[in-house]
C-alpha positions as CSV (number, residue, x, y, z in Angstrom):
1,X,2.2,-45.1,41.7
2,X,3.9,-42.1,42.9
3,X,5.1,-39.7,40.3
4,X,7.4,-36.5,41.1
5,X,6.8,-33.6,37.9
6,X,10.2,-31.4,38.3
7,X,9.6,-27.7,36.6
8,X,5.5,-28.5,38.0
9,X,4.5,-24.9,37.8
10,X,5.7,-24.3,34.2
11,X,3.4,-24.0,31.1
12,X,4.3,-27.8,30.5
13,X,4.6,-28.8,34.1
14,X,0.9,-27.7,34.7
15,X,-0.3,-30.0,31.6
16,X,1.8,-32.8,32.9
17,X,-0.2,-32.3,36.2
18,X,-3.7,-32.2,34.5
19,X,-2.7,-35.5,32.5
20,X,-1.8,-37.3,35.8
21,X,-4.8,-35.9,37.8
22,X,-7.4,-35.4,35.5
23,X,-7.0,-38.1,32.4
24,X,-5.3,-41.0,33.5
25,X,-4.8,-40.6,37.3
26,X,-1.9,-41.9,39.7
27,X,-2.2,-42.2,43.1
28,X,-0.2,-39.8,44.1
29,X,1.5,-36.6,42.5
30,X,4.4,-34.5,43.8
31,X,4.6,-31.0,42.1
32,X,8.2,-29.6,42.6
33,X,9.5,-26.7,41.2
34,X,11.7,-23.4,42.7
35,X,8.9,-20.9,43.1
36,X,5.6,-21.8,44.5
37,X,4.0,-18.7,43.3
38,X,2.0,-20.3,40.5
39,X,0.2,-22.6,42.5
40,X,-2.9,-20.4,42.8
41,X,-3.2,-21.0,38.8
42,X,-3.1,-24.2,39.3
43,X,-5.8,-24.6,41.3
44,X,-8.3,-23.0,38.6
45,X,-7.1,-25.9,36.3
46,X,-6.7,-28.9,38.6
47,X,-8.2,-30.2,41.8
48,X,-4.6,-29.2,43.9
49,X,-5.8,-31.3,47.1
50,X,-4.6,-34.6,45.3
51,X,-0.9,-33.1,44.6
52,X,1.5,-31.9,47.1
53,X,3.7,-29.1,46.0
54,X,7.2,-28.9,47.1
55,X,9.7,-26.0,46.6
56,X,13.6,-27.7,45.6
57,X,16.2,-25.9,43.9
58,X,16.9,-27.8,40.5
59,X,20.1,-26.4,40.3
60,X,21.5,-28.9,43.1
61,X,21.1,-32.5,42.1
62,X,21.9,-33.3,45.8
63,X,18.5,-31.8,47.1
64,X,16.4,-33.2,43.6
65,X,18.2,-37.0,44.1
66,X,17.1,-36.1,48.1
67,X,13.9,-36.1,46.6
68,X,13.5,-38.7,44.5
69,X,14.4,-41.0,47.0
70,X,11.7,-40.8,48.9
71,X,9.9,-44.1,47.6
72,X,8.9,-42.2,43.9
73,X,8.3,-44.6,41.0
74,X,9.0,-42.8,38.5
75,X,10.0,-38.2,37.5
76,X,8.9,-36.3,34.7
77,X,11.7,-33.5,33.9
78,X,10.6,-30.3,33.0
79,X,13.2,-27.9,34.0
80,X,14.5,-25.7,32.2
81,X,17.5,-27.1,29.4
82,X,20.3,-26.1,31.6
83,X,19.1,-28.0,34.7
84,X,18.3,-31.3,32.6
85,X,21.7,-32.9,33.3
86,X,21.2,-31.9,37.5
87,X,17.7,-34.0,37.1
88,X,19.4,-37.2,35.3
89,X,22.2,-37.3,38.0
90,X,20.2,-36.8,40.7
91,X,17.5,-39.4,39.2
92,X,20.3,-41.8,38.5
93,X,21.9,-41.6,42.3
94,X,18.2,-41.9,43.8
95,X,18.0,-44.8,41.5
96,X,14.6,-44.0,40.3
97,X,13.2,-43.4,36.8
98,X,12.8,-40.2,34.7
99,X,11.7,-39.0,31.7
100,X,12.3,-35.9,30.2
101,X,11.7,-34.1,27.0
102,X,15.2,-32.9,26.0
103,X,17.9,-33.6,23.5
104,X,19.5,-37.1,24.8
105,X,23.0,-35.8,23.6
106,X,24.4,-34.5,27.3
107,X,23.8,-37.7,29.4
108,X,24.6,-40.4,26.9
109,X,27.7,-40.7,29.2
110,X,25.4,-42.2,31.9
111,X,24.4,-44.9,30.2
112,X,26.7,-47.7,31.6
113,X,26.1,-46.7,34.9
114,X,22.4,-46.2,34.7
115,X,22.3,-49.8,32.8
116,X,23.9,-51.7,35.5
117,X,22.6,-50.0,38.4
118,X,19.2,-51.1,36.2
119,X,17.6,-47.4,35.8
120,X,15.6,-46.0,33.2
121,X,16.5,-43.2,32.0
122,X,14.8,-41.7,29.0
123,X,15.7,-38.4,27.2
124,X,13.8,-37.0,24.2
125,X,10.2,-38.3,25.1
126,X,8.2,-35.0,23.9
127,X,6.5,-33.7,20.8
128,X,10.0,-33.6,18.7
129,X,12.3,-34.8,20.0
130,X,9.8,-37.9,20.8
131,X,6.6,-38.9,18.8
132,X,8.6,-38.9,15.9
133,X,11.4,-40.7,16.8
134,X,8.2,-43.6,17.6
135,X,7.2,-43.5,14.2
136,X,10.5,-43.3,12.8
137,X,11.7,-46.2,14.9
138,X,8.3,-48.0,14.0
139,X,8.1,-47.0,10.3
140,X,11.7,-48.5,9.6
141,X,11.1,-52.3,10.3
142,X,8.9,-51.9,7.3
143,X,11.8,-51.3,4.8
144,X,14.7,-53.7,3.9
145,X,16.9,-50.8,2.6
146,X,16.2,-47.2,3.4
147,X,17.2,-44.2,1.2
148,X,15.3,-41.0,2.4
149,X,14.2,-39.9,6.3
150,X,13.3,-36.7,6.7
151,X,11.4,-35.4,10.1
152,X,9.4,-31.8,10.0
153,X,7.9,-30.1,13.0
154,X,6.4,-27.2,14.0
155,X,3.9,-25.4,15.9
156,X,2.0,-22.1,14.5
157,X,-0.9,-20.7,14.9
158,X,-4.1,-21.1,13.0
159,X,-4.4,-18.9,9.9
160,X,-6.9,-16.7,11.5
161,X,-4.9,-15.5,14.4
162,X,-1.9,-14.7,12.4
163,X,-2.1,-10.9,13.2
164,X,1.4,-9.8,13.4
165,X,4.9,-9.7,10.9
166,X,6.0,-13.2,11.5
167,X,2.9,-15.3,11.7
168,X,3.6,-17.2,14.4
169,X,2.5,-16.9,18.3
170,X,4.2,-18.5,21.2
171,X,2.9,-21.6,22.9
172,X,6.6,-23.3,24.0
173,X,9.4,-21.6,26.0
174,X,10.5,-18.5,24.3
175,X,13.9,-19.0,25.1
176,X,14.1,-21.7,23.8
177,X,12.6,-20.5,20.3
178,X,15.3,-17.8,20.0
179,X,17.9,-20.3,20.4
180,X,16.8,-23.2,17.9
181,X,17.1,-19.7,15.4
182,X,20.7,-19.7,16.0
183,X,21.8,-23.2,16.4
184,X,23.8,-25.8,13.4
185,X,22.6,-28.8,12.1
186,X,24.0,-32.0,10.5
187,X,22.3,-33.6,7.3
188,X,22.8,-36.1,5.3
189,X,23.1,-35.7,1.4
190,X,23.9,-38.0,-1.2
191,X,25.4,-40.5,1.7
192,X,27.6,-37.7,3.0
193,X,27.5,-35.7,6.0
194,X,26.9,-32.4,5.6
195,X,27.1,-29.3,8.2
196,X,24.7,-26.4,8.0
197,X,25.8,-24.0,10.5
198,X,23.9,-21.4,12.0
199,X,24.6,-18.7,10.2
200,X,23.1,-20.6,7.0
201,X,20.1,-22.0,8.7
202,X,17.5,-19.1,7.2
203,X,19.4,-18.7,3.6
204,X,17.1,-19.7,0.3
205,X,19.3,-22.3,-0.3
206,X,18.8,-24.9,2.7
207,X,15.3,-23.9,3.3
208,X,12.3,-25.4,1.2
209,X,8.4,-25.6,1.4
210,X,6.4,-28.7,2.2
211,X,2.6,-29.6,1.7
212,X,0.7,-30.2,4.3
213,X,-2.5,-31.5,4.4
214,X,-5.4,-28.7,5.0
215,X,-2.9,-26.2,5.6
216,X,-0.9,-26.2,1.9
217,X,2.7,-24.7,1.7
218,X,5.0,-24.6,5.0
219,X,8.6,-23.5,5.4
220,X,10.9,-26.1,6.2
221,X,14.2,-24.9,8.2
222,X,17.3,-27.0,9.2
223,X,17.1,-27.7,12.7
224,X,19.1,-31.0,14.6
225,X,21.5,-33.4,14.1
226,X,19.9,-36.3,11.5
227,X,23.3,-38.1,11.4
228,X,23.1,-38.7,15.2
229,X,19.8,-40.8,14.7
230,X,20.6,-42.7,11.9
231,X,23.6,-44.1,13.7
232,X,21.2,-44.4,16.9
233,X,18.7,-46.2,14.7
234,X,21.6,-48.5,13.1
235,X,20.7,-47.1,9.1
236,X,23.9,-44.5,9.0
237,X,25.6,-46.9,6.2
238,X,22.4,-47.5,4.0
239,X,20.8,-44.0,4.0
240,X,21.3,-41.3,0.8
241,X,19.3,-38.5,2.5
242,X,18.5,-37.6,6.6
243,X,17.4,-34.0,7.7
244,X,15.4,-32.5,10.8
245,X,13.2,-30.0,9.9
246,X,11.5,-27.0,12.2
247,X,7.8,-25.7,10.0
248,X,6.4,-22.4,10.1
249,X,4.3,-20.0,8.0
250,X,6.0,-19.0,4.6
251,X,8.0,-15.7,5.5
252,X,9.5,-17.1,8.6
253,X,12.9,-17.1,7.4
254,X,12.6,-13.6,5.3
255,X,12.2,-12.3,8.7
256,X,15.3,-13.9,11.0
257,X,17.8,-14.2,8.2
258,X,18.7,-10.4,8.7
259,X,17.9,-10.0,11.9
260,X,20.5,-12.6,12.8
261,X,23.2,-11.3,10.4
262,X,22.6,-8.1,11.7
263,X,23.4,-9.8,15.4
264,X,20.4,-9.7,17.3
265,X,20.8,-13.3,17.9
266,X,24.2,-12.6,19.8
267,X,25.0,-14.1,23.5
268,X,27.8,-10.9,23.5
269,X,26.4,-8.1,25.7
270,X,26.8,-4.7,23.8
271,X,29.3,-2.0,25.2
272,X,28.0,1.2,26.3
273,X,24.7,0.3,27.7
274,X,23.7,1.6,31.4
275,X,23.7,-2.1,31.9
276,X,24.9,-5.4,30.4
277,X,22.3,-6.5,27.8
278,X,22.6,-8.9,25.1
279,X,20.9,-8.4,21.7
280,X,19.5,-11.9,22.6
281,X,18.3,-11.1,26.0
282,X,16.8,-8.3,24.0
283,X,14.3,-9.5,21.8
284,X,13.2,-12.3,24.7
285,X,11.8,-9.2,26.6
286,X,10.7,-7.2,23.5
287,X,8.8,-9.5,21.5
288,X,6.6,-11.6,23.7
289,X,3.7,-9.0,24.7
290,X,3.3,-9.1,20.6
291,X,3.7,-13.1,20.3
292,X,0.0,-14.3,22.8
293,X,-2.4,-15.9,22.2
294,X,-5.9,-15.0,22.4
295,X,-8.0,-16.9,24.9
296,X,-10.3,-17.6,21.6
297,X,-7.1,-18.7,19.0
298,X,-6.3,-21.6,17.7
299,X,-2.6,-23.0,18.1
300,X,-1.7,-26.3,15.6
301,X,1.1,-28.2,16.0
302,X,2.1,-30.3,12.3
303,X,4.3,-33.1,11.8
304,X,5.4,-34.9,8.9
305,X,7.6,-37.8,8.7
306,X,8.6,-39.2,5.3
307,X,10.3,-42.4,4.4
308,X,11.7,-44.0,1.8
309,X,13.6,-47.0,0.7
310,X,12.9,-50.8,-0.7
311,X,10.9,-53.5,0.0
312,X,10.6,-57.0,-1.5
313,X,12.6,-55.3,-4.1
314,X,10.3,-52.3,-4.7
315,X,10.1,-48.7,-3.9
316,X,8.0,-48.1,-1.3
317,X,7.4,-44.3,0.6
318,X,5.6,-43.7,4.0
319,X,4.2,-40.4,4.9
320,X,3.3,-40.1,8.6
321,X,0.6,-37.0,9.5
322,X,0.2,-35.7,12.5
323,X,-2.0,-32.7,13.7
324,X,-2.9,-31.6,16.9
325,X,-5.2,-28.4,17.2
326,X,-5.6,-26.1,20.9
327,X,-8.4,-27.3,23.1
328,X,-10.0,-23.9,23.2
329,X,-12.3,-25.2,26.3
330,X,-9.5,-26.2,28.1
331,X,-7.0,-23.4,27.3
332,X,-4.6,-26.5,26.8
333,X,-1.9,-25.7,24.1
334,X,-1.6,-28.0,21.2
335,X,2.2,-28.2,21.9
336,X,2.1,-28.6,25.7
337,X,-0.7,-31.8,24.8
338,X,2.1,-33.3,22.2
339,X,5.2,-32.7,24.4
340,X,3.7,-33.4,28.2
341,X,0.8,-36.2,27.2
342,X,4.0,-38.3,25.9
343,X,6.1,-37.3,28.7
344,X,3.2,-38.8,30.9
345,X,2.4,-41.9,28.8
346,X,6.3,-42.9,28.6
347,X,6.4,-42.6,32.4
348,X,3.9,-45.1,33.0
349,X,4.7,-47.5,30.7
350,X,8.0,-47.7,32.9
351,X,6.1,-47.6,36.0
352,X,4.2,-50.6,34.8
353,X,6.6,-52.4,33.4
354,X,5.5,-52.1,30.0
355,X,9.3,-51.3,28.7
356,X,11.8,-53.1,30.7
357,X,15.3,-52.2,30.0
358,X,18.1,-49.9,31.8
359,X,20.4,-47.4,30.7
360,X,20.1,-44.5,28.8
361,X,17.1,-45.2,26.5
362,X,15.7,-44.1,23.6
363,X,12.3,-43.2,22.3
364,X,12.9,-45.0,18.8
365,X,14.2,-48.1,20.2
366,X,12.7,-49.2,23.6
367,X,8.9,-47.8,23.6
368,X,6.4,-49.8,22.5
369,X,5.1,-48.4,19.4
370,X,1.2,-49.8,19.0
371,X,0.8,-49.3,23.0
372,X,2.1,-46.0,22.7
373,X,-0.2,-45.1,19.7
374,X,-3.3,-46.5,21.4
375,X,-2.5,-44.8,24.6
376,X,-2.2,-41.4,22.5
377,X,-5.3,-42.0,20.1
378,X,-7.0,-42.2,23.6
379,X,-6.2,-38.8,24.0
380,X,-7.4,-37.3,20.9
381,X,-4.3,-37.6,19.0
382,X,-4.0,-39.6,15.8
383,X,-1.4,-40.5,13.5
384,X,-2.4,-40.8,9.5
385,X,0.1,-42.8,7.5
386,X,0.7,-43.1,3.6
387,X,2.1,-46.0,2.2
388,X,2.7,-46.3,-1.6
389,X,4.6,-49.4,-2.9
390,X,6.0,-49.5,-6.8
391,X,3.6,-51.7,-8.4
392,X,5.1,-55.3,-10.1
């Protein structure tokens, strides 16, 4: 099997390598990514001699699909967001597999021409988007009617190394945290659709706390599109209630609701500056050097799925749990296992043969679900489900 990790030298890309080398090898590994300059850390992590590193610009799907073409099985995308749509193009003109761990949205256009040219192309195979879209997809064959889906995510760090205003650290691309601040989301309330745009996504009134197991109250915030799955999941016409959820620490939300009214979440560069800087840009240079980790802190990443509808005529709920903590021997974030170890486990499945079909695919629909979940258990990672059915 020969497996080709695009964005290899990132903080996911160098998990994704581990995972391939180290816990469930492949024969051989290709490592591409723009800059090469990391590949000295990677050697303190990974025995490098079994993966050959090869500097491509992801912003030409022309060299990436050049590439891929060279006999590859199967490509992991972790590029940066803007460069996702590059990696399924080229993938898709190479006609050769690829995973990646991004919203789906973008290239659901490809679809007919991935299905009949018979490629695989699978978006949203991460921590979230991902894992729990396989339990969602799984946990609904267990209901004849559904009423309630609600998904919540998050990663934060242990209690003990909350040391700063916001209690939280960073373990994912920063970037990428900033934006999900600033960003709408669709719901679904009493049957109807309903739009929560940005600038409401902190307010009192569409935020509220869950329990979590060992860790007690966590701030929910609106964060994704939950009519867009329930229509991909074919339950639109049948569901009362469907949200996304982001968790952090209580407080979370105190802190960015001003900040963002204020405008410091703002794309606009700001007149009368020596040089163009956004308020954006601004606090993705500011705020990291207070945001690390310490090489002794644990990092959690939480997730709670909860269903609800009938079954034989009775209520019935199911509460999915899932918590991964940092390996601190490893060094290996909690969120980089959750996101990359299903990257990795999705790409061999295809590899193998284990999921068969073509097109633009979905996580909640076309993977396996008690492979999958063996495949991850192997890794440390376990899924605890409640079920509780309205007695007769």
């Amino acid at each position: 099997m020969k497996v080709v990790v695009l964005g290899g030298l990132g903080m996911q890309g160098k998990a994704a390598l581990v995972d391939l080398v180290n816990v469930d090898p492949v024969d051989d590994v290709i490592c591409v990514d723009a800059d090469l300059k990391g590949w000295k850390q990677l050697e303190e992590i990974v025995d490098t001699s079994r993966i050959l590193p090869v500097q491509v610009d992801g912003t030409s799907p022309k060299a990436l699909s050049s590439l891929l073409a060279q006999d590859v099985d199967v490509a992991i995308d972790l590029l940066p967001l803007p460069l996702m749509v590059n990696a399924f193009e080229a993938a898709l003109e190479a006609g050769v597999p690829l995973v990646s761990t991004n919203y789906g949205k973008p290239i659901r256009r490809l679809h007919q021409a991935a299905a009949a040219a018979g490629v695989a192309l699978m978006p949203e195979c991460g921590l979230d988007p991902g894992i729990d879209l396989i339990i969602c997809g799984h946990t609904i064959r267990q209901f004849d009617r559904l009423e309630l889906i609600d998904s919540y995510c998050g990663g934060l760090p242990e209690r003990t190394a909350c040391d700063n205003p916001i209690d939280y650290k960073i373990s994912w691309n920063w970037d990428g945290v900033l934006r999900s601040q600033n960003r709408d989301s669709v719901f679904i309330e009493d049957g109807r659709r309903l739009e929560v745009p940005a600038a409401d996504q902190h307010t009192s009134k569409m935020i509220h706390q869950v329990d979590f197991p060992g860790l007690g109250a966590l701030e929910a915030i609106p964060n994704g599109d939950a009519e867009f799955y329930t229509q991909l999941l074919g339950v639109s016409a049948d569901v009362r209630r469907a949200g996304r959820y982001s968790l952090r620490w209580p407080g979370w939300c105190a802190f960015w609701q001003p900040l963002k009214a204020l405008g410091f979440l703002s794309d606009t560069p700001l007149p009368g500056l020596p040089c163009p800087v956004c308020p954006h840009q601004f606090l993705a240079v500011l705020l990291p050097p207070f945001l690390q980790y310490r090489d002794d802190e644990k990092e959690l990443v939480v997730m709670l799925n909860r269903v609800e509808g009938l079954k034989d005529g009775r209520n019935k709920s199911i509460r999915s749990y899932l918590l991964i903590e940092r390996d601190l021997q490893t060094g290996l974030f909690a969120m980089s296992a959750g996101v990359v170890f299903t990257a990795a486990i999705v790409a061999r499945m295809i590899s193998r043969k284990q999921i068969h079909a073509a097109g633009v695919l979905s996580t909640a629909l076309d993977v396996p679900y008690e492979a999958f979940m063996s495949e991850l258990s192997r890794l440390g990672i376990l899924v605890k489900e409640e079920v509780v059915v309205e007695a007769t």
